[in-house]
C-alpha positions in Angstrom: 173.1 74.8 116.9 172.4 71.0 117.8 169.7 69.0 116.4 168.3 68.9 119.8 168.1 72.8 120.3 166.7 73.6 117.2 163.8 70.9 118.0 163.4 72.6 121.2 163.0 76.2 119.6 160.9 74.9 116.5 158.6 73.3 118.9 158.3 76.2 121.5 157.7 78.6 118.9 154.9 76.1 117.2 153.1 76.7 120.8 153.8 80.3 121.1 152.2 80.7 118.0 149.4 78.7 118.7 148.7 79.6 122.5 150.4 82.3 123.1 154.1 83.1 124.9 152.7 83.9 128.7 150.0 80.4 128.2 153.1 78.2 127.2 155.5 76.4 130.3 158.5 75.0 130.3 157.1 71.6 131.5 154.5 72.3 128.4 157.3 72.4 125.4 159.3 69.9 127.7 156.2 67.4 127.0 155.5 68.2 123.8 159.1 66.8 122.8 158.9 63.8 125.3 161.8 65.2 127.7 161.8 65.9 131.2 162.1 69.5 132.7 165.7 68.8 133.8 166.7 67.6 130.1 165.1 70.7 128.1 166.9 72.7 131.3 170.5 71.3 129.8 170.0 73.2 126.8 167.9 76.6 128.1 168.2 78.2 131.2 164.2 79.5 131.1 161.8 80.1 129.4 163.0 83.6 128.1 166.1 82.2 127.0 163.7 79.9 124.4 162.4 83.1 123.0 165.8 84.8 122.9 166.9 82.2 120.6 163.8 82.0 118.7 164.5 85.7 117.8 167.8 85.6 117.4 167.5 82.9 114.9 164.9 84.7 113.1 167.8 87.3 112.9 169.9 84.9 111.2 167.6 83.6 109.0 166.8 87.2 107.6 170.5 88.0 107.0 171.0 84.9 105.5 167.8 85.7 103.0 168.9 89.6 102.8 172.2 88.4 100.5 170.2 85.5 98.4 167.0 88.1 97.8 168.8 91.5 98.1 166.9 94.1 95.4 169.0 95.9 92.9 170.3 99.3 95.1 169.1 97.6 98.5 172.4 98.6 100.7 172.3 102.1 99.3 168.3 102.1 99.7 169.2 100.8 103.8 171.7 103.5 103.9 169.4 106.3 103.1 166.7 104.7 105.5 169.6 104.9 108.2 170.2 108.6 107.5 166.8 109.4 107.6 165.9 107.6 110.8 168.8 108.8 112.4 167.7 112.5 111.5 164.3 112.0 112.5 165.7 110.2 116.2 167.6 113.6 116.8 164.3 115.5 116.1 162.5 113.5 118.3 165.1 113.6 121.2 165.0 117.5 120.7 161.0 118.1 121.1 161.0 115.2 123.6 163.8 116.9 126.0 161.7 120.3 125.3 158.5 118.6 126.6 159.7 117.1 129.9 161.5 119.8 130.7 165.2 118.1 130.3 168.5 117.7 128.0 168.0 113.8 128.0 165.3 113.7 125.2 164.2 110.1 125.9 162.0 108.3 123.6 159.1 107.1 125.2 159.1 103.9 122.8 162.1 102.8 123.6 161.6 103.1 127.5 158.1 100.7 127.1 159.0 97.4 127.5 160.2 94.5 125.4 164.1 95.8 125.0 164.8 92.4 126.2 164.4 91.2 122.5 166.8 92.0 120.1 166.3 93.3 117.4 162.9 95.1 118.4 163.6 98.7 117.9 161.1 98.9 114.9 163.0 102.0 113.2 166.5 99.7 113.2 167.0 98.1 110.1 166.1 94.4 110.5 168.8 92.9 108.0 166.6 90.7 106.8 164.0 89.4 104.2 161.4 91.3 105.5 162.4 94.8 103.3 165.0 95.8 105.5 166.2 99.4 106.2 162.5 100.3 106.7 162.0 103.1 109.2 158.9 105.2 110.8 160.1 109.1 109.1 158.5 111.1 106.5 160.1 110.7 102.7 161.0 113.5 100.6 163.6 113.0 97.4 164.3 109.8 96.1 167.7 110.5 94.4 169.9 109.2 96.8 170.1 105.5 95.7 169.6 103.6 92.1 165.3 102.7 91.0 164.5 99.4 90.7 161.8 98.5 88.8 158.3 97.7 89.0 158.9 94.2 88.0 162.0 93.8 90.6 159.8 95.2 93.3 156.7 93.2 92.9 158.6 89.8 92.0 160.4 90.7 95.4 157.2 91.2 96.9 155.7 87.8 95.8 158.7 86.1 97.0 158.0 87.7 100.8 154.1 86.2 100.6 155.7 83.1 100.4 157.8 83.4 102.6 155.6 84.4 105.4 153.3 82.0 104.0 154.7 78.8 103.9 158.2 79.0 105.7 157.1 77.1 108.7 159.6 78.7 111.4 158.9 82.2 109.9 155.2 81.8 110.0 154.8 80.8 113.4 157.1 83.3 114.0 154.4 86.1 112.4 151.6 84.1 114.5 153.4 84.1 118.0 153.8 88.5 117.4 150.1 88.7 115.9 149.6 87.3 119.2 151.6 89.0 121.7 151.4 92.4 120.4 148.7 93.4 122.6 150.4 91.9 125.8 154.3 92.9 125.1 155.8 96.4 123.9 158.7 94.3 122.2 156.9 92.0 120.1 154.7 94.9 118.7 157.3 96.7 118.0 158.8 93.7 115.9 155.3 93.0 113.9 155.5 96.3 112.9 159.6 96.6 112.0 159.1 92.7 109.9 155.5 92.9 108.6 153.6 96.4 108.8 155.5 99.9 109.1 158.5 98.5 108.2 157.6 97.1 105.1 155.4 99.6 104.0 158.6 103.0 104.8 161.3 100.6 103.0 158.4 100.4 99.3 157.8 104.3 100.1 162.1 104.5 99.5 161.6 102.7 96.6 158.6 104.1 94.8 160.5 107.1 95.3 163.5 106.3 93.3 160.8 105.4 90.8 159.9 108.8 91.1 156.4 107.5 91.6 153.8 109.8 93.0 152.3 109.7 96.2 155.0 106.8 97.4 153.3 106.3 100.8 150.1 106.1 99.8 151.1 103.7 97.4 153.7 101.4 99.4 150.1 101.4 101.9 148.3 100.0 99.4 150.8 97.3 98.3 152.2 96.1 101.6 148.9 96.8 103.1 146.9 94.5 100.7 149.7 92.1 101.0 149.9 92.0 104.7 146.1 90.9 105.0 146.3 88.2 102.3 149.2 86.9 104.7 147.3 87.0 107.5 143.9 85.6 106.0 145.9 82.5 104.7 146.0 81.3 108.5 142.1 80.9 109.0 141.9 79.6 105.1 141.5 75.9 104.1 144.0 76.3 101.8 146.2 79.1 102.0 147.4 79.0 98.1 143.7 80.5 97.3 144.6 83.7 99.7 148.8 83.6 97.7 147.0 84.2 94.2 144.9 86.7 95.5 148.0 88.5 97.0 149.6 87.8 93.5 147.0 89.4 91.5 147.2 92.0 94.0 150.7 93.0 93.1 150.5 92.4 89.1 147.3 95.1 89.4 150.1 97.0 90.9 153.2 96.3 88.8 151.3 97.5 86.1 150.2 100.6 87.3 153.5 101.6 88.3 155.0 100.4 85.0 152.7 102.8 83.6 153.4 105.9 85.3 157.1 105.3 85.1 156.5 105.3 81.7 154.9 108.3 81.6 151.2 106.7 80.4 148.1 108.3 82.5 
């Protein structure tokens, strides 16, 4: 990518994040880097083609990060979620083709909107970062694929808060789907797939390897208490007050799980 098309996406998605996808023109990121129209035109046909790239490059970013951050077991861990959600999708396309009447057994979900973006099926792996493999189906065994630890999980965990924290490009990214995910099918579909559901299915895998207890109830609690430190960081003065909070959060819960793995009550 050229230096001038990566300043073009960084800026447009500074804007989205701040104003909103549909509120941003072209002749609005065009001025906000000093070009004309014509010259932002020479390097994106539209407006849509911004956004394309802008998720596209998240893409990239998160495969990049998925090698350098990858947990102990993570591929097998993905490959399990993969089975599952492809077990689940058959279900689904069964009791769906039942209730309309039909053999096709489409999903509503992936009919509403937003297929223009890729990587916004939320129950697709994401490749990335984010916990990737994560996917929308109930758990049950948690043999299938080597335990990390407690200590793996939650140092991953605290690496992710930063992450979404302080990585410019992937923080306005979080802001431009907090945003839009009451407007666009697509983009809710990707908050959930990098930041909510997804995170919180890929823990459940894991806590269930652990052979922890209750693994969704407790990947809730730990992705769910991380997820809105994240988020209150943006309306903070200083966001590193919100990143120990979410820090504390996950040594409370490092510690609880070290203990039931150990077998202490």
């Amino acid at each position: 990518m050229s230096e001038m098309k990566e300043k073009i996406l960084r800026t447009a998605l500074r804007l989205f994040a701040q104003e909103g996808y549909e509120a941003v023109s072209i002749s609005r990121i065009a001025g906000a880097l000093g070009l004309s129209k014509g010259a932002l035109y020479r390097h994106y046909r539209d407006k849509r083609d911004v956004l394309d790239s802008i998720v596209r490059e998240m893409e990239r970013r998160d495969a990049e990060g998925a090698q350098e951050y990858a947990l102990p077991g993570a591929e097998e861990t993905e490959a399990m979620a993969a089975r599952r959600t492809e077990e689940n999708g058959a279900q689904e396309t069964r009791a769906g083709g039942q209730a309309a009447g039909n053999t096709s057994g489409a999903r509503e979900e992936e009919q509403s909107g937003g297929a223009e973006f890729p990587g916004a099926r939320e129950e697709e792996p994401s490749g990335g970062e984010e916990f990737p493999g994560a996917q929308d189906g109930e758990q049950s065994g948690g043999t299938e694929s080597p335990a990390v630890t407690p200590r793996q999980l939650t140092e991953y965990a605290r690496r992710m808060v930063r992450y979404w924290t302080r990585d410019e490009f992937a923080a306005d990214f979080r802001r431009m789907l907090t945003l839009e995910q009451y407007r666009d099918p697509g983009m809710a579909r990707m908050l959930r797939q990098y930041l909510t559901i997804g995170p919180m299915e890929y823990t459940a895998l894991l806590l269930e390897n652990m052979g922890v207890s209750h693994a969704r109830e407790r990947a809730a609690a730990l992705c769910g208490g991380m997820y809105m430190l994240i988020c209150a960081g943006d309306g903070a003065e200083d966001a590193s007050e919100c990143i120990a909070l979410a820090d504390a959060h996950l040594e409370r819960m490092r510690r609880e799980l070290e203990r039931e793995c150990a077998g202490i009550s």
